[in-house]
Structures are given as C-alpha cells and as structure tokens.
N, C-alpha and C positions, 0 to 999 in steps of 0.2 A: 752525613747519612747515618743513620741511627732504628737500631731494630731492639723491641719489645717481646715476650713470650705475645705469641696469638697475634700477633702486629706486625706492622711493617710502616714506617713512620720517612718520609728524607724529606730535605728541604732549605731553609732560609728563615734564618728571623729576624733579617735584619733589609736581605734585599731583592733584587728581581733572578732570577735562575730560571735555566734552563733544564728539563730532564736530560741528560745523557744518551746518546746512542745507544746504549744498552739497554735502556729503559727501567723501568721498575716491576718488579713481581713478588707478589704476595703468595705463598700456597697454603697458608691457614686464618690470615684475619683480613684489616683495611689497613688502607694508605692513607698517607696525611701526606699532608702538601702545603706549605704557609709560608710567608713572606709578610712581613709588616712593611716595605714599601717596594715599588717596581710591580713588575706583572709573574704569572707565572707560567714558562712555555714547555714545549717541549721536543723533544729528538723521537726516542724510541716511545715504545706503545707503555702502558698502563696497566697490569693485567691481576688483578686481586677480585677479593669476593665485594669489596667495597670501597669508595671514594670519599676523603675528605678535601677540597681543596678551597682555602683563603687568601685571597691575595690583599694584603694590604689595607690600610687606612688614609694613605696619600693623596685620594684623591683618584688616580689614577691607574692604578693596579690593576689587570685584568687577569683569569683565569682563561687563559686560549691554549686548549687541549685537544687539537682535532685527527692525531694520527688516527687514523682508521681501524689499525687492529688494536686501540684500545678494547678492553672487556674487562669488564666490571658489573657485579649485578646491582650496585645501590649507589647513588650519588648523592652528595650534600656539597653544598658549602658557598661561599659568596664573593665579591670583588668589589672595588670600589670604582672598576672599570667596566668592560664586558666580560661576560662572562659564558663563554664556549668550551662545547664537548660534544664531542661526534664517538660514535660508538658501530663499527659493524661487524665487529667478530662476536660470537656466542648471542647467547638468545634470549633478546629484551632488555630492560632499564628499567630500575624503581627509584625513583625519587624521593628519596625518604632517609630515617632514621639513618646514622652510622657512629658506632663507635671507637674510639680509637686513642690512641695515647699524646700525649704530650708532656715537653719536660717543666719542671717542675724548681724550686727554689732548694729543695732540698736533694735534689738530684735524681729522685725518683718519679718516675713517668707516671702524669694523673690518667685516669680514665674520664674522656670527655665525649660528649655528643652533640651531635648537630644535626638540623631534620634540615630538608629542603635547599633550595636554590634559591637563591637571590642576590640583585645589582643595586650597590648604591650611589651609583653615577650621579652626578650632577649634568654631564653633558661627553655624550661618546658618539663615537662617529659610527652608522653600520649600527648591527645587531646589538642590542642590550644585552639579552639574553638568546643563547640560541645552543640547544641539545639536540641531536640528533643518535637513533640508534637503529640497527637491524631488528627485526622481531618486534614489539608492543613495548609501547610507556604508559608506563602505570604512575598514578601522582599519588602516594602516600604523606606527602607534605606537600604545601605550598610552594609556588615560582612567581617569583616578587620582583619589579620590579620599582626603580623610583624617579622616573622621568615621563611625564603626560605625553610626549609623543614617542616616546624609546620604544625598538619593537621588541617583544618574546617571540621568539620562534622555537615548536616542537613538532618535533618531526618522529614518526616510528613509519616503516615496512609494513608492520601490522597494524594491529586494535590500540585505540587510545583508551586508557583505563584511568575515571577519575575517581577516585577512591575519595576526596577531600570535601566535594560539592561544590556549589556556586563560586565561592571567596580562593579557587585553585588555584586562578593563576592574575595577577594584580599586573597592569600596564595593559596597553595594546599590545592583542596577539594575533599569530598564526597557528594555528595545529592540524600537522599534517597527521593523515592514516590510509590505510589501505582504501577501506569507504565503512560507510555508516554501519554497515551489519555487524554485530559482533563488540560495539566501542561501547563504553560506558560512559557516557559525558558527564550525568552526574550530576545537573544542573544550571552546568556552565554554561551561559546561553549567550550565544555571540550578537545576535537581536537584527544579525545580514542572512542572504542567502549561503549556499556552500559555496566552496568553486570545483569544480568537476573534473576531473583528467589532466591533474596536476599533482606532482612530486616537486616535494623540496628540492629547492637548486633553480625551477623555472621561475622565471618571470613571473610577476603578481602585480595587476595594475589595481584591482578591487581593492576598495578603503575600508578600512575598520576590521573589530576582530571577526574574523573568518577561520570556518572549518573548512578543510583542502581535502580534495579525497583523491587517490588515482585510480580510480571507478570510475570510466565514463558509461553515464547512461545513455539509452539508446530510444528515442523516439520512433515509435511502432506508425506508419500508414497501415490499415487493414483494411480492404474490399470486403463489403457486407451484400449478404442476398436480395437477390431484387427479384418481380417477375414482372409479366406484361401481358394483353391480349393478340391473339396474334393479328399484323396487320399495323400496330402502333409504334410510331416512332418515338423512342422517349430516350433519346441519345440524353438529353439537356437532366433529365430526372437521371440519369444513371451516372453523369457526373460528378453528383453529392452523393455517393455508394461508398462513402466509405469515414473511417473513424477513425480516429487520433489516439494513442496511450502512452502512458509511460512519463508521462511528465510526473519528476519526485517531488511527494508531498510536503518532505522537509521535518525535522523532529521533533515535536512541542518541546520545549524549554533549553535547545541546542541547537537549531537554525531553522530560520523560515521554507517556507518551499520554494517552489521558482513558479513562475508567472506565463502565461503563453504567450504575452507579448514580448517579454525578454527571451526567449525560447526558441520561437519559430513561427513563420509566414507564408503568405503567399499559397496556391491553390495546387493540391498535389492533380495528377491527369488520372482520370480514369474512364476507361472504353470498355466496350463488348459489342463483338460483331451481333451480341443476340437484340443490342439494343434498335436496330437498323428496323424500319417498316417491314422489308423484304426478307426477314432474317425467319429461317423456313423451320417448323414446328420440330421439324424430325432433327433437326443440328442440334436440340438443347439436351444438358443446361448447359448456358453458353458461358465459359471463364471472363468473369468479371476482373478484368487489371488494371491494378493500379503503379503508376510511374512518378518520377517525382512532378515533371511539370516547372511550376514556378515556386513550389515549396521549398523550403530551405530551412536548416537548426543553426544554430550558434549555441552559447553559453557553455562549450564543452562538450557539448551532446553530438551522437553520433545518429544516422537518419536509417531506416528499415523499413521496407515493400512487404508486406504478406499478401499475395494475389488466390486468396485460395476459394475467395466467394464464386457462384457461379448459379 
C-alpha cells in the first residue's frame, strides 16, 4: 500500500488481491488499484473522489468491486475478465477521465490517466461489464466491451447521461434509469423497444440492446360523450364510447415505441342506463362507464378507467 501528495494509490503488481476490511479512503485525490495477473476484489468499501482499477493481462483477471457503500465520483479502468462496480452511497457516477500515480523505475510516482471502462475478455461467464450506482450515470468516456455476445450492463436510480454519443458504449447492452424524462442518450439507439417497470437485479427475458426504465406507464380506458333521441335504444353504439391513451411513443434515435398489439387487447365494457329505450329525459346526462371487460395490458404497462363522460 502506497500513498502520493493528492493520491491515494494500493495494490498488486504482480497478483490477484483482496481490498481489506477496512477498506480504502481517499480524502483529497484517486485510488488506483492494479494487478498484472489474478483478478481484483474486495472486503471494505472504496470511498475517494475517483477510481482507477486494472486487473491484469492473463487473461483472466477481473475488476469485481460490488460492496455497496463504495463512493466515488469518476471511474475508469479495465480487466482482462469482468469487470464490476456497484456504487450506492453519495450521489451518481461519471465514467470518465481519472488521474492518478504510479510507480516508476526511478522510484518516483508518474502521473497517469485513464478515461473509461472496458473488458478484454475472450470468454467470461455472466456479466462482461456491469456498473451500477445510486443517483445518475453519466458516460464521459466510453464502456467497451470485446466479446459479440458478452453483456454491458448500466444501471443508475436516476438519469442516464451520455455525454459521448452513438460509439458510448461497444458490446450488447442493458441500461437501466429511472425513465425516459430527464436521460440524455445521446444517440445511442438500442434499434428495440424499452422494457418498462423494471430495475436492475430483475429478470430480463427481451434480446438485444435494450433501455430499462422503472417507470411503468399506464394505459388510460376513457368514456367519451355521447347523446340520443329520446325513445332510442343505442346500448350497441354506446359500447364504442370510449378511447384508448397512453401508449409511449418511444425516442427517435434511442428506442422505438411500443405497438398496440404487443400492448393490449380485447374489448374494455361500457354502459349507461341513459343508453336504454326507456331511459327517461329528466334522469340525464346519464354517467357513461367504462370497466375493464375483456381488455387487458401486458408489456409492463399498468391499466386505468376514467368514467367521467356522460
């Protein structure tokens, strides 16, 4: 273990290590973290302004960093394995720039940088790449991966912010957010639907790169005004009284919309005793309702009656 003015540097340069129980803390620069073979894990949390961690060239070496009260505001750095980091203490992740020391042949610590995330796996079991943090990710560098079916997964509580544009993030991905309002994708266009009312950690059966939101939206039934002569019975017309909303449109250049056959079906119920032959001039306007019937959503979406026509 080894510390620099402005730094805070521990580690391995030769093999796989564990952080300690006690963890590591920075209170004025970044951490570095490096091993040239083995992977790099840990005990206690992580807690500095900024992350460097490298594991390896073996092959095999991964960066698995998931205690929880890790905090950190910038992370970089790569594995020759997977590469994970979960974050839920303090507010947000940047994926970017970091600088930080390392030793040197002359005994004096270089100052070195390193932007971004990325896996050079040949072949790992489970996650390629996979960050997670409380509050919003922002991608100031790229998250690279090097296996055609290896997954990326990012995850934030909040807003996904891509600072980088289209070339963000390299492999098949997941990125999760709060929901669509507020994210900047930046061009990264997944070229699938979202998936709706889902948080990292559940189940994902949907192929290819997909945006995750834990927003479910809500499909609106609404009863629309009608009238009649009196003496008519137009039960059959008062039926079709009513309109459908709320199906999301989807974000040009960051995911399609959804479809109303993958959506919802089948025929909502809607009555009014005003629709009746006998239904007597002085009772009106008579509350037009609407129930579900035989209707039904799927795709994450939640179902809603507005009975307020009449």
């Amino acid at each position: 273990m080894r510390g620099v003015p402005n730094n805070f540097a521990t580690g391995s340069n030769c093999c796989a290590f564990d952080v300690g129980s006690a963890g590591v803390t920075s209170s004025t620069g970044s951490i570095a973290l490096e091993t040239i073979t083995g992977s790099i894990t840990q005990t206690g949390a992580l807690i500095g302004a900024a992350l460097f961690a490298d594991a390896g060239s073996d092959g095999a070496g991964g960066v698995i960093l998931n205690n929880p009260n890790n905090a950190v505001g910038t992370l970089a750095g790569a594995a020759s394995g997977s590469f994970q980091f979960a974050k839920n203490a303090g507010a947000g992740l940047t994926i970017g720039p970091v600088n930080y020391f390392v030793s040197s042949a002359t005994g004096v610590p270089d100052l070195s940088t390193s932007a971004g995330v990325s896996s050079f796996a040949s072949s790992v079991p489970g996650a390629e790449i996979q960050i997670s943090t409380a509050g919003s990710l922002t991608l100031d560098s790229p998250v690279q991966g090097s296996i055609p079916d290896g997954l990326i997964s990012l995850a934030s509580t909040g807003n996904f912010i891509n600072n980088v544009g289209p070339g963000a993030v390299v492999d098949p991905w997941r990125i999760y957010s709060a929901s669509p309002t507020g994210n900047v994708f930046g061009g990264l266009d997944s070229g699938n639907k979202a998936v709706w009312n889902t948080t990292f950690g559940q189940p994902v059966t949907a192929a290819g790169n997909r945006y995750l939101f834990a927003f479910q939206p809500t499909i609106t039934v609404t009863s629309i005004n009608d009238s009649k002569t009196y003496g008519q019975d137009v039960t059959s017309r008062f039926a079709t009284d009513f309109v459908i909303s709320s199906l999301e449109p989807g974000v040009p250049g960051a995911f399609l919309g959804d479809s109303v056959a993958a959506v919802y079906g089948g025929e909502p119920q809607v009555t009014s005793l005003g629709s009746l032959a006998a239904a007597p001039v002085t009772g009106g306007p008579y509350p037009i309702t609407v129930a579900q019937g035989s209707f039904t959503v799927s795709d994450g979406y939640a179902l809603a009656f507005d009975s307020t026509a009449g």
